[in-house]
Each structure stands twice: as structure tokens, then as C-alpha cells.
Residue, then its C-alpha position, 0 to 999 in steps of 0.5 A: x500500500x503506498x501512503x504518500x508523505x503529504x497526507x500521510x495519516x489514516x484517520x478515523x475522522x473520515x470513517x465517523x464522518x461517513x458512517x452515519x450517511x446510510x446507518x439507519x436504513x439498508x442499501x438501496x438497489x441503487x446505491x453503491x459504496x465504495x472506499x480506497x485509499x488515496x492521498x495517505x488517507x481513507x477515502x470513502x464515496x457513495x453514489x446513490x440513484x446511480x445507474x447499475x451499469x454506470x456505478x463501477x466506472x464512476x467509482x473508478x474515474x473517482x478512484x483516477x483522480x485522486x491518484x493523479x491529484x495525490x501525485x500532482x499536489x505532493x511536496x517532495x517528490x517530482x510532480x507538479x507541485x514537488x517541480x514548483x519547490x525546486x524552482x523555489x529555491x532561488x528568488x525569480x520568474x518561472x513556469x508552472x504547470x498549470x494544473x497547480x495555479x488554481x490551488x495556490x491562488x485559492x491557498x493565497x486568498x485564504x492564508x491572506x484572509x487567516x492574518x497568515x495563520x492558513x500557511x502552507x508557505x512553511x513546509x521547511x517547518x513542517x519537514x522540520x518536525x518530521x511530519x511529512x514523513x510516512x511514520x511519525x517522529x519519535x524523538x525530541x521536538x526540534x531545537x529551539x534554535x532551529x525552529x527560530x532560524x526559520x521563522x527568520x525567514x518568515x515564508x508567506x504565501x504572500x511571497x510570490x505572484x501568480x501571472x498566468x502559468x508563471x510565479x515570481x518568487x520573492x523569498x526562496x525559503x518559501x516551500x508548499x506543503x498543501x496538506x491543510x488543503x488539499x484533500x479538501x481540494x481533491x474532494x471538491x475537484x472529484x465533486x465537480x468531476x462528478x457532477x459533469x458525469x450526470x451524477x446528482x446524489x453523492x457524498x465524497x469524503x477524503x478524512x475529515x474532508x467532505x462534500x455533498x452532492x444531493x440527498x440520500x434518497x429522501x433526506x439530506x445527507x447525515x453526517x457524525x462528528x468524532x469527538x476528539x477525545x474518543x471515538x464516538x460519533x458524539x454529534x451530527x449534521x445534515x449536510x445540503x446540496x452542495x455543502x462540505x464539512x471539515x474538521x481538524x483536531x490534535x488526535x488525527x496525527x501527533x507523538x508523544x514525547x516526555x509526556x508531552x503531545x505534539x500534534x502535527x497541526x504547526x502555527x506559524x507564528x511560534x514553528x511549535x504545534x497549536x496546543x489550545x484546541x483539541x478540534x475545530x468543525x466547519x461547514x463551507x459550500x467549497x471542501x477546500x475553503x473549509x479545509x483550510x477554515x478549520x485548521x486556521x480557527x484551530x491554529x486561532x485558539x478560543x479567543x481569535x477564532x469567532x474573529x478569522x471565521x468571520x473573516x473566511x466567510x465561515x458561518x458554521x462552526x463547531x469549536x472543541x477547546x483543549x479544556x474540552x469546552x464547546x464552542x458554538x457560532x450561531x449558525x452551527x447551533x442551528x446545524x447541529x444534532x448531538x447525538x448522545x442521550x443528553x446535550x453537553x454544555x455549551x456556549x454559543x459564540x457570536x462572530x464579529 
């Protein structure tokens, strides 16, 4: 099984987050499930009121472009995005594939939009760490004095301009590492994808990354929510047309050193690993803005992040603090269904 080195956590989320879209009724005739893994990841899909003879090929055109989207979006090996950080080494003008353009245009906007706290300018942090590697670290963080030579640098995703198929690089210790998009980009394109082939009902989903395309049968699409210190399916939404949902919490990837947790989610702001939140949900209409929403708010904390939803045009927000306390935007309390016998404490959040 190969586990590329950008995505390289499977991760329960995916399977919760999934697993409540058919539970409480069987299979139709018309429905298919299928689940494979892509991008280092579980990925899960199911077509419904699709045509039997249709099914199977859908899957694996499916199936076809998360490969190609895995190989194009990977950091350190020699696809388009891997090219792109060679090409960064050195201030100056190149060309791209364009393949990569529209991602790093839409990663541009939402790191400018998270006051740089979205940051996948700081790959050499993250290869620092040792989290994009297939295993995790097992030994002691970084040194400090390692950590603050790169922050030095201060790699921004505000660095380079985009003409066309060519960048200008500005800063050449600026290296992408598109993990905290792009399997939410992957599961928005497969959408689209899908779309253009007739299909009308679907839930795709890459990890904690997904994306509705019209109802399950007669109802909305239903999701659950893990939460972060177990796993169980505490909570649940139902997701519309066209919607997506995201969530990044501190138990999808981390190690344990001295006692100490390092999650693999950095901010970049200190090169150490956000350690005010335990999780943070999102719902957005494009899986790749939610992709990034959530690890933007997660790496905000509980006082800054009503203040960075706002500003990402994020409405829904679901905000699980490291001292377990639960956070709600007013939209995502009207969203929301708990799932246990009794409702946890909570407090709704207005955004600015």
C-alpha cells in the first residue's frame, strides 16, 4: 500500500464522518459504496440513484483522480507541485504547470484572509518536525534554535505572484506543503468531476474532508462528528446540496514525547504545534475553503477564532477547546444534532 508523505495519516475522522450517511436504513438497489485509499488517507464515496451499469466506472474515474491529484499536489517528490519547490529555491520568474495555479491562488486568498495563520508557505517547518514523513517522529521536538532560524525567514504565501502559468518568487525559503488543503481540494475537484458525469446524489469524503452532492434518497445527507477525545460519533449534521464539512483536531496525527503531545497541526507564528484546541468543525459550500477554515480557527485558539471565521466567510462552526469546552457560532447551533442521550454544555459564540 503506498501512503504518500503529504497526507500521510489514516484517520478515523473520515470513517465517523461517513458512517452515519446510510446507518439507519439498508442499501438501496441503487446505491453503491465504495472506499480506497488515496492521498495517505481513507477515502470513502457513495453514489446513490446511480445507474447499475454506470456505478463501477464512476467509482473508478473517482478512484483516477485522486491518484493523479495525490501525485500532482505532493511536496517532495517530482510532480507538479514537488517541480514548483525546486524552482523555489532561488528568488525569480518561472513556469508552472498549470494544473497547480488554481490551488495556490485559492491557498493565497485564504492564508491572506487567516492574518497568515492558513500557511502552507512553511513546509521547511513542517519537514522540520518530521511530519511529512510516512511514520511519525519519535524523538525530541526540534531545537529551539532551529525552529527560530526559520521563522527568520518568515515564508508567506504572500511571497510570490501568480501571472498566468508563471510565479515570481520573492523569498526562496518559501516551500508548499498543501496538506491543510488539499484533500479538501481533491474532494471538491472529484465533486465537480462528478457532477459533469450526470451524477446528482453523492457524498465524497477524503478524512475529515467532505462534500455533498444531493440527498440520500429522501433526506439530506447525515453526517457524525468524532469527538476528539474518543471515538464516538458524539454529534451530527445534515449536510445540503452542495455543502462540505471539515474538521481538524490534535488526535488525527501527533507523538508523544516526555509526556508531552505534539500534534502535527504547526502555527506559524511560534514553528511549535497549536496546543489550545483539541478540534475545530466547519461547514463551507467549497471542501477546500473549509479545509483550510478549520485548521486556521484551530491554529486561532478560543479567543481569535469567532474573529478569522468571520473573516473566511465561515458561518458554521463547531469549536472543541483543549479544556474540552464547546464552542458554538450561531449558525452551527442551528446545524447541529448531538447525538448522545443528553446535550453537553455549551456556549454559543457570536462572530464579529
Amino acid at each position: 500500500m503506498q501512503i504518500n508523505i503529504l497526507f500521510s495519516h489514516i484517520s478515523i475522522v473520515g470513517m465517523l464522518l461517513l458512517l452515519l450517511s446510510g446507518c439507519d436504513r439498508p442499501p438501496s438497489a441503487n446505491e453503491q459504496k465504495d472506499s480506497f485509499i488515496a492521498m495517505g488517507t481513507l477515502v470513502e464515496i457513495d453514489l446513490y440513484d446511480v445507474k447499475n451499469n454506470e456505478q463501477a466506472r464512476l467509482l473508478d474515474l473517482a478512484h483516477k483522480d485522486f491518484d493523479y491529484l495525490d501525485y500532482a499536489l505532493h511536496p517532495w517528490r517530482a510532480g507538479s507541485l514537488g517541480r514548483v519547490n525546486q524552482m523555489m529555491t532561488a528568488a525569480g520568474e518561472f513556469s508552472a504547470n498549470p494544473v497547480i495555479i488554481p490551488i495556490l491562488q485559492q491557498a493565497q486568498t485564504l492564508s491572506r484572509q487567516s492574518d497568515g495563520l492558513f500557511n502552507p508557505a512553511i513546509g521547511h517547518m513542517i519537514r522540520l518536525w518530521g511530519f511529512q514523513n510516512d511514520e511519525l517522529p519519535k524523538g525530541p521536538p526540534p531545537e529551539d534554535s532551529k525552529i527560530k532560524q526559520l521563522l527568520a525567514q518568515k515564508p508567506s504565501m504572500q511571497d510570490f505572484v501568480i501571472k498566468g502559468v508563471r510565479i515570481a518568487n520573492n523569498n526562496e525559503h518559501v516551500r508548499f506543503d498543501l496538506g491543510a488543503i488539499g484533500k479538501g481540494y481533491a474532494v471538491e475537484k472529484v465533486a465537480e468531476h462528478l457532477r459533469t458525469l450526470g451524477v446528482t446524489n453523492a457524498l465524497i469524503g477524503a478524512a475529515g474532508d467532505i462534500k455533498a452532492i444531493g440527498r440520500h434518497g429522501d433526506r439530506p445527507w447525515k453526517i457524525g462528528i468524532q469527538h476528539p477525545r474518543n471515538k464516538t460519533a458524539f454529534a451530527s449534521i445534515q449536510l445540503q446540496n452542495n455543502e462540505a464539512v471539515s474538521t481538524s483536531g490534535d488526535y488525527e496525527r501527533f507523538y508523544d514525547y516526555n509526556g508531552k503531545r505534539y500534534n502535527h497541526i504547526l502555527d506559524p507564528r511560534t514553528g511549535y504545534p497549536a496546543n489550545h484546541t483539541a478540534s475545530v468543525t466547519v461547514i463551507h459550500t467549497n471542501a477546500a475553503t473549509a479545509d483550510a477554515a478549520a485548521t486556521a480557527l484551530f491554529i486561532a485558539g478560543p479567543k481569535l477564532w469567532p474573529k478569522i471565521a468571520k473573516q473566511m466567510g465561515i458561518t458554521d462552526v463547531l469549536f472543541i477547546g483543549i479544556d474540552a469546552k464547546i464552542a458554538l457560532s450561531p449558525g452551527m447551533r442551528d446545524r447541529i444534532h448531538f447525538e448522545t442521550e443528553s446535550a453537553p454544555a455549551f456556549e454559543v459564540t457570536p462572530l464579529p
